[in-house]
N, C-alpha and C positions, 0 to 999 in steps of 0.2 A: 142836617136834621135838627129839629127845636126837640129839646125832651127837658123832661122835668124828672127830677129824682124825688121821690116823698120817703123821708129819715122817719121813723118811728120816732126819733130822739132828739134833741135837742140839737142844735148847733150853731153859735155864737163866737165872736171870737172871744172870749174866756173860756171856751167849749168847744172846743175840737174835738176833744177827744171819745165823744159818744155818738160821733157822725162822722167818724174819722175815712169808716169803709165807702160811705157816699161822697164826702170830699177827694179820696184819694180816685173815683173811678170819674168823678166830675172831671179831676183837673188831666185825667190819661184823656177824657174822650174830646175834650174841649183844641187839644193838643191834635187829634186828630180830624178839626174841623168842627166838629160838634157846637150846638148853640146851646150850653145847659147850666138849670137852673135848678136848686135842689131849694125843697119845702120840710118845713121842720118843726117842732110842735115842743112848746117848752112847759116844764109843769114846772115853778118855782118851790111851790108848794105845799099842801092837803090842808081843808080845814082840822081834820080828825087832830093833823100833825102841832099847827098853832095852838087849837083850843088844849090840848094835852102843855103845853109849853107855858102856855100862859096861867094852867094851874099850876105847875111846875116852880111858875116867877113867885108865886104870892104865898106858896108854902118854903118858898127860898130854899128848894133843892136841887140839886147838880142836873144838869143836862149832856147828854150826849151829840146835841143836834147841833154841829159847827155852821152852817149855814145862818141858820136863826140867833147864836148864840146871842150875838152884838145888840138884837133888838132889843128895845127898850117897850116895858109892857105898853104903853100907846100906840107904837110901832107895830106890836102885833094885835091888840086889839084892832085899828085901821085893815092890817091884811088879812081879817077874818072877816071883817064885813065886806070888803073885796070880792075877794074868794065867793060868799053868801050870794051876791049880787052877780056874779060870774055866773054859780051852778045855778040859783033858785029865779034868778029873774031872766037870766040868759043877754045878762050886760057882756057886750062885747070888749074884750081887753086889745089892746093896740096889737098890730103886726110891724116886728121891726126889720128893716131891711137892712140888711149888711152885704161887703164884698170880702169877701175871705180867700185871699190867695186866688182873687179876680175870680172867683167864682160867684155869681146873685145869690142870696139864699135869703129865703122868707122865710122868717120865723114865726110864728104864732103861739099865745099864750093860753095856756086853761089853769084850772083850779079843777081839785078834785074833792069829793067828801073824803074817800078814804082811799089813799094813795095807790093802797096794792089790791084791789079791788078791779080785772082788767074789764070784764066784761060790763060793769055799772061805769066805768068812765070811760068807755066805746063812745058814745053818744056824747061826753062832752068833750073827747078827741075830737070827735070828726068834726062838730062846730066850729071848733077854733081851726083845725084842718083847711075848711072851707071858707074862711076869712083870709087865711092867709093865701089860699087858689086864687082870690076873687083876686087880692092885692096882686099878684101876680101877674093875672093876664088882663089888670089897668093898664101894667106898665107894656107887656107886649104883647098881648094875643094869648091863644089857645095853644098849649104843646103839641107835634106830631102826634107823641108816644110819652106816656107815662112809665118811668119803673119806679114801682114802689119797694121796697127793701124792709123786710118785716123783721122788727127783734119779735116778736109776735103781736098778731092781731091786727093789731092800729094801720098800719099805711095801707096794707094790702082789702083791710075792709073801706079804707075812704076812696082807692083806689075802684075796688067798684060800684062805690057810692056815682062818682064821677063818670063811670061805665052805663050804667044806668040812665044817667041825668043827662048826657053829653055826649054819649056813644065813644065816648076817648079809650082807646086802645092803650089797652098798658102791660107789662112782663111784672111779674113778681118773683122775687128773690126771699128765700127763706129763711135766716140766720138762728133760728132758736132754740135752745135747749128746752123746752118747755115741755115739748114731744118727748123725750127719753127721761124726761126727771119726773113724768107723770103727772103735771102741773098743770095740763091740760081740763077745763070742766065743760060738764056734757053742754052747759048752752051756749059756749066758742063754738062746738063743733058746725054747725049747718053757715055760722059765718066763716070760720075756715074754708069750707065746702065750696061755697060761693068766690070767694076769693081766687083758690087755687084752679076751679072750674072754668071762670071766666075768662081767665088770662088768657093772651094767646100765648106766651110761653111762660113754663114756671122753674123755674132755676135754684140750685140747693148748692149750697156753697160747701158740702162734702157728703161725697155718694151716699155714706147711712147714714142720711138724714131722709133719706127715703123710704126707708122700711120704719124708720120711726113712725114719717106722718102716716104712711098710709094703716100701722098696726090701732094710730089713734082714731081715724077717719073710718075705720072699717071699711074700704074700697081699696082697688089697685090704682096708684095715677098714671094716667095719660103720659107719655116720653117727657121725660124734664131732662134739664138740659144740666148738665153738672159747670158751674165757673168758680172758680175760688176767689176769694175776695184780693183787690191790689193793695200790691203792697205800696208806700209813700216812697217815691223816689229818690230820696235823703238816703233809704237803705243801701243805693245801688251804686253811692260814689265809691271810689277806692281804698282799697284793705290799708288799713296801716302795716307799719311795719309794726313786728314784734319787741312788746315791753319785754326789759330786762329787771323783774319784782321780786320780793323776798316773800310777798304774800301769794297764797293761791285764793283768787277771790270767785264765787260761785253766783250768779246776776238770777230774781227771780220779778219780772214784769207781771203786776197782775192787780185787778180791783179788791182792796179788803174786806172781800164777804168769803160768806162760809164757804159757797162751791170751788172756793178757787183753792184749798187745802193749804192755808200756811202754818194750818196746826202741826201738823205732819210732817211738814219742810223743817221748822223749828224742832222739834223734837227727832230728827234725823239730824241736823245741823249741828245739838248740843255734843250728839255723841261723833260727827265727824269732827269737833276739836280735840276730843283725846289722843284722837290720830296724827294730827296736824295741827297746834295751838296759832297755827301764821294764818291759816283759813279764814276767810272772811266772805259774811252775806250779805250781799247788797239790795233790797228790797222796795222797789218805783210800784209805787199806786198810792192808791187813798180810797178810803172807802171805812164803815161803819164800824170795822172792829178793829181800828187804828191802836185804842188805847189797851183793848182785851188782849192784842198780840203785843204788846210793848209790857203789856203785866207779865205775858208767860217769859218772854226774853229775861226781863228781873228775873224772876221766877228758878228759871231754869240756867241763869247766872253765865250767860253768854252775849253780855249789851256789848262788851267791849271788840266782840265780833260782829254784831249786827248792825246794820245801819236802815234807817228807814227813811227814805229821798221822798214819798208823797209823790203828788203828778208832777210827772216833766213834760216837758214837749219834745216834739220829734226829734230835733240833733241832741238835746243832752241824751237822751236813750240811745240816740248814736252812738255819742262818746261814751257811753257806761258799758253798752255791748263790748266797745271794741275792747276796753281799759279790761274787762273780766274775763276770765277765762273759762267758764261752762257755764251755760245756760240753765234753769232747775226749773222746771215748771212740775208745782204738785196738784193739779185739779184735780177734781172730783167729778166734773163735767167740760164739755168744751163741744160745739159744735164744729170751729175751725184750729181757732189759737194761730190767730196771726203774730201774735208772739211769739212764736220758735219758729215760725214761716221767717219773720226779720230776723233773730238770733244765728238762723242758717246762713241767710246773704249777708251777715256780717261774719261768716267763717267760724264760729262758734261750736263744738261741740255741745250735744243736749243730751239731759237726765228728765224725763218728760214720763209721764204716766197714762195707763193706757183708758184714755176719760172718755173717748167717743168720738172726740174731733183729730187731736193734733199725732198718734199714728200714721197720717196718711204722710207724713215729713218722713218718718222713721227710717234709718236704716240700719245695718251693722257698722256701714262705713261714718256714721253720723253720730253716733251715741248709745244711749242706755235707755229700755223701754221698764220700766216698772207697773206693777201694780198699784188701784187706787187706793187711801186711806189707808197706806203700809208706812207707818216711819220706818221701820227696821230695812225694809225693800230700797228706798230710798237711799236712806243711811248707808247698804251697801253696795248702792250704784254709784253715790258720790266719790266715796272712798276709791271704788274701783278706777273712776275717771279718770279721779287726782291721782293715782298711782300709776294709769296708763297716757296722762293729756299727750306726752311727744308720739304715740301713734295715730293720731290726728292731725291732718291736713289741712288748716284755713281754706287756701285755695280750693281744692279739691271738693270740700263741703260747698262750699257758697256756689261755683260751678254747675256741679249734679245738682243742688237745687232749682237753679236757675233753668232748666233744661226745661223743667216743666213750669216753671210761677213767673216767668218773664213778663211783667208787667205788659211790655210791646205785643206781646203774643194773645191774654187774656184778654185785651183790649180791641183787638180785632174779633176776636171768637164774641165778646158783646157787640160790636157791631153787625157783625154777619145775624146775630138772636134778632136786632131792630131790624133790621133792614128785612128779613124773612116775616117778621113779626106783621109786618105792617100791607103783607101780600098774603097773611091770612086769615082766617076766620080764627075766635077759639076753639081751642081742644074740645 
């Protein structure tokens, strides 16, 4: 079967990691035959974002923006006229082609006015969308089946842009928080509508994320079909054997923004060293309040416990899982947390919080559930861990998870959704 995967998100090799879910079901179903090709849509970066930056240069004040830091004010004055020429004249920006882990993947560029604005840069998504579709089927034809894979909005509306225009049949998958955090506004809803309506199957990567959309949609939907997002096969080599450490080190994988709660982790963290001064947090992501959570660590006078690694790629988070001993995820939201889905196949105990998404891992035999935006809850699930980690199992954990998240097994359940898919009409 020819299918095409449409990422809401970028994906380049410099960038894996925000099309990571589409890469990793590319390379399971490719492996089972499949002919596929994911499409992906890059925003480098907002005019609102430059022209702010370039006032920024010339009153010679600090910036926050690591991306743009390096430019030199001509540098950014050029990619504001870019940008200009992108939204207001509808100059088309290149489509770059890459093979990433032998997978094709078209990427396409846009420019937006103002970055976080979803529903006004719908229309300049889906242009660049459709530059990079065309590139696509120069090089080989028309896909069977489309699945589009929504962080929200964007793939699942180009997808039936293409429905529309092409008659192309395609499944959509729903990944967003967007539903539960209320982030939702009333003029997405009737393109949500359309979206989810059209498909012939629509698929939510964990059960309540179906009472979300339908409480924002104001309707019941149609059977969707539940599949959890794959995990990257690097998780599923062999357990090490166990370090002999003086330290107990606690691993917390996640992007440095506000939903992911590392206020909380930190200020549960300072008071599990009174406990244990050998404790240590080890801290992989990157993201906008880099420098805000590196002030409260000063702050709160525990740097020489905390370390902060920025983005790895896939085996160094291997080797971090395997090197620490509990897993700590403090979100505030999550619709899966594929992150403590890997921390479990790597035999990991977890102290996780109860955000929306990553309960569906939980068990007694597994870890500690807490409350969200509780340091103190936190504080005395880590303790408890650290005081209990030898009644925990490596084996036994990674096992029971596998029983249901077998990469080999969700891979076939997406196969049987196409091949069903394509023998019916939509819902």
């Amino acid at each position: 079967m020819k299918l095409l995967i449409i990422s809401s998100e970028p994906l380049n090799p410099d960038n894996t990691f925000s099309s990571i879910f589409e890469l990793n079901q590319a390379k399971a179903l490719q492996k089972n035959g499949f002919q596929v090709s994911i499409l992906a849509v890059k925003n480098d970066y907002s005019l609102d974002r430059v022209l702010k930056l370039i006032i920024r240069r010339l009153f010679k004040k600090k910036s926050n923006d690591k991306s743009l830091s390096k430019d030199s004010i001509y540098q950014l004055i050029k990619k504001s006229f870019i940008a200009c020429l992108n939204i207001f004249l509808k100059y088309k920006l290149p489509v770059e082609i890459y093979c990433i882990q032998n997978i094709p993947v078209y990427e396409a560029k846009v420019r937006y006015i103002k970055a976080k604005d979803n529903f006004s840069n719908l229309k300049q998504w889906k242009r660049a969308a459709a530059a990079g579709f065309l590139s696509y089927c120069k090089d080989g034809g028309v896909p069977e089946l489309i699945h589009a894979r929504n962080r929200y909005l964007f793939a699942g509306a180009f997808a039936f842009d293409l429905y529309k225009k092409y008659k192309l049949p395609y499944v959509l998958t729903e990944h967003s928080s967007f539903y539960r955090r209320g982030l939702v506004k009333p003029a997405d809803i009737p393109v949500l509508k359309d979206s989810i309506e059209n498909s012939r199957r629509f698929i939510i990567v964990n059960p309540n994320l179906r009472i979300d959309i339908e409480q924002i949609i104001g309707k019941p939907l149609a059977p969707t079909e539940y599949v959890p997002n794959l995990l990257d096969e690097v998780f599923l080599s062999e357990l090490p054997s166990k370090r002999i450490k003086k330290e107990f080190v606690f691993i917390n994988v996640a992007s440095l923004v506000p939903i992911k709660g590392h206020k909380y982790l930190l200020e549960a963290f300072a008071r599990v060293i009174k406990v244990n001064q050998l404790a240590r947090l080890i801290i992989i992501g990157d993201g906008p309040l880099i420098y805000d959570l590196k002030n409260t660590v000063e702050k709160l006078k525990i740097n020489k416990n905390v370390e902060f690694l920025g983005q790895l790629n896939t085996l160094n988070i291997v080797n971090f899982l395997d090197y620490a001993d509990v897993f700590v995820l403090s979100s505030i939201y999550e619709t899966f947390g594929v992150v403590v889905l890997e921390a479990l196949v790597r035999g990991k105990p977890i102290v996780i919080t109860k955000c929306g998404g990553s309960e569906i891992f939980w068990d007694k035999e597994n870890g500690l559930i807490v409350n969200v935006e509780d340091s103190k809850a936190l504080e005395v699930a880590m303790i408890k861990i650290m005081n209990d980690i030898d009644k925990y199992n490596s084996a036994s954990i990674r096992n029971n998870i596998l029983k249901e998240y077998n990469p080999d097994l969700i891979s076939k359940k997406l196969e049987g959704i196409y091949r069903g898919s394509l023998t019916t009409k939509q819902h």
